[in-house]
N, C-alpha and C positions, 0 to 999 in steps of 0.2 A: 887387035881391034877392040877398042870400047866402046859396047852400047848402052845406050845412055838411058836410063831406068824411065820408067815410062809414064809422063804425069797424069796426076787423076784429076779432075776437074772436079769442081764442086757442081750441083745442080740444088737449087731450089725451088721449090712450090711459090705456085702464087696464093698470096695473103686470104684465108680463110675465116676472114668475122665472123664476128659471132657478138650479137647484140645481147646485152642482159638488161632483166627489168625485174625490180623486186620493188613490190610492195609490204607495209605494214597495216593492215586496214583498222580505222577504227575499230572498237569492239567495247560494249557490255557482258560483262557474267554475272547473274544473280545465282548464288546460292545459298539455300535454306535448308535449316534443319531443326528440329527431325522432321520429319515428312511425313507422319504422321501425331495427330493431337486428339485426346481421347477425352470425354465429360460423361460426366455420371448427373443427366439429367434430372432436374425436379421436375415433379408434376405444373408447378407455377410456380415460377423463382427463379433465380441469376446462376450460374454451374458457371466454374471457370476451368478452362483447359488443364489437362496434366503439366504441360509443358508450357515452356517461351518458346517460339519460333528465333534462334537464330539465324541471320541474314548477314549476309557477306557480299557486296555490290563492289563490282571491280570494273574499272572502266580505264579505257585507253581510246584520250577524242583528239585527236590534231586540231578542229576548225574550232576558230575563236568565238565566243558565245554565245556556247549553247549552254540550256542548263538540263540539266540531269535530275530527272523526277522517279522515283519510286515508289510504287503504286502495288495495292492488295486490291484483290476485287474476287466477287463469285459470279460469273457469266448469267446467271438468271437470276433476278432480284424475289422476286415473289418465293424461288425456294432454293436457297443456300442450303440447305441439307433435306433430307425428305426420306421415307422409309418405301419398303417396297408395295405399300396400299396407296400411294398419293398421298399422305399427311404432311407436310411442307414446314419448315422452318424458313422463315422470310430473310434475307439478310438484313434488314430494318433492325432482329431481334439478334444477330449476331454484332460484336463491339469488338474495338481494338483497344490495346493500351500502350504506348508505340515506348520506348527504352525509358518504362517505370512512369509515364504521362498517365492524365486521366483518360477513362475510355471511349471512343467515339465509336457510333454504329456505323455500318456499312451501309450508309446512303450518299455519301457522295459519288462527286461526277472525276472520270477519267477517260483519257481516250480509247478507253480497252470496256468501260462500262458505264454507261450514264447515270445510272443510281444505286451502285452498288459497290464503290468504291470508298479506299481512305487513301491516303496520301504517307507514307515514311517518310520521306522528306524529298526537297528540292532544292537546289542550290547551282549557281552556276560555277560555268567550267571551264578557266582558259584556256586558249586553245596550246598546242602543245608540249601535253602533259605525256610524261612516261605512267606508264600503269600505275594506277593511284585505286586506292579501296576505302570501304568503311564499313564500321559495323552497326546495325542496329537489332532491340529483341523487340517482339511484338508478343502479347500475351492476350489471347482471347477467352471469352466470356460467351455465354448463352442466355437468353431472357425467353422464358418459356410462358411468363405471367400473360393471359389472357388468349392463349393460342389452343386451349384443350387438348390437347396432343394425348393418343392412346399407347401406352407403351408400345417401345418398341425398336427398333435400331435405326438410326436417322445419320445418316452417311452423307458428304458432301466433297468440294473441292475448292479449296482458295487457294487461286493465280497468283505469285508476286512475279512482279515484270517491270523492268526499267527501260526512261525512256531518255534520247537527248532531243530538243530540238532549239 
C-alpha cells in the first residue's frame, strides 16, 4: 500500500501597513567664532577687538522667497557691556566693520532689537535649495570718548541670529 506524503498548505497573514512620513525641515545655523573678543580699553578713545568674529550661516529653505537676513545685536541698548558698579558702555559706542567695510555703531533696528542692531547681510533665497552657506568676519571697536568710565572690567554679549522671512 502507498500513502501518499501529506501536503502542507501554505498560510498567510493578512497585509500589515505601515505608513511612512519623513520630513526635512527647513533649518538655519549661525556659527561664530571665537566666542569670545577681548579690548584693552582707553580712558577716551576707539580700542578695537583682539579678534574678527568669524561667522558661518548655513541655511536649508524649501519656500520660494524668502530672504535671509543676518543680524548682530546687544538685547539692551543703553549698556552693551557694563562692569559690576553699573558703569554702562551704550551700544551707540560699540561699531561693526562687517568683511573689512567701514564701521557702523550698533543703533540700528532688527527684529531681535529696535536700536541696537547691524545688519551682515540680506539677500534672497530661492526656494528649493540643498544646504547652501557663506561666510562673513565682523571686526569690532569700542568708543569710550566722552563716557568717563572708571577702570575696570566691562563684560557684555553680542547675539548674531539669522532670519528668513
Amino acid at each position: 500500500m502507498i500513502i501518499p506524503a501529506a501536503t502542507s498548505a501554505q498560510i498567510k497573514s493578512a497585509v500589515g501597513p505601515v505608513s511612512l512620513a519623513a520630513t526635512l525641515p527647513s533649518s538655519i545655523t549661525v556659527i561664530a567664532n571665537p566666542g569670545l573678543v577681548n579690548f584693552a580699553l582707553l580712558p577716551s578713545g576707539v580700542s578695537n577687538g583682539s579678534a574678527a568674529i568669524n561667522i558661518t550661516t548655513s541655511w536649508s529653505l524649501s519656500q520660494n522667497g524668502l530672504r535671509l537676513t543676518l543680524y548682530a545685536y546687544f538685547t539692551t541698548p543703553a549698556s552693551a557691556l557694563a562692569d559690576a558698579f553699573g558703569h554702562k558702555i551704550p551700544s551707540a559706542n560699540v561699531s561693526g566693520s562687517i568683511n573689512g567695510g567701514g564701521y557702523t555703531a550698533f543703533t540700528g533696528a532688527s527684529p531681535f532689537a529696535a536700536t541696537s542692531s547691524i545688519t551682515i547681510f540680506s539677500r534672497g533665497v530661492p526656494g528649493n535649495q540643498v544646504t547652501q552657506s557663506r561666510s562673513d568676519t565682523l571686526n569690532l571697536r569700542i568708543n569710550t570718548t566722552g563716557l568717563g568710565l572708571p577702570n575696570g572690567t566691562y563684560t557684555g554679549l553680542l547675539v548674531i541670529r539669522a532670519q528668513a522671512i
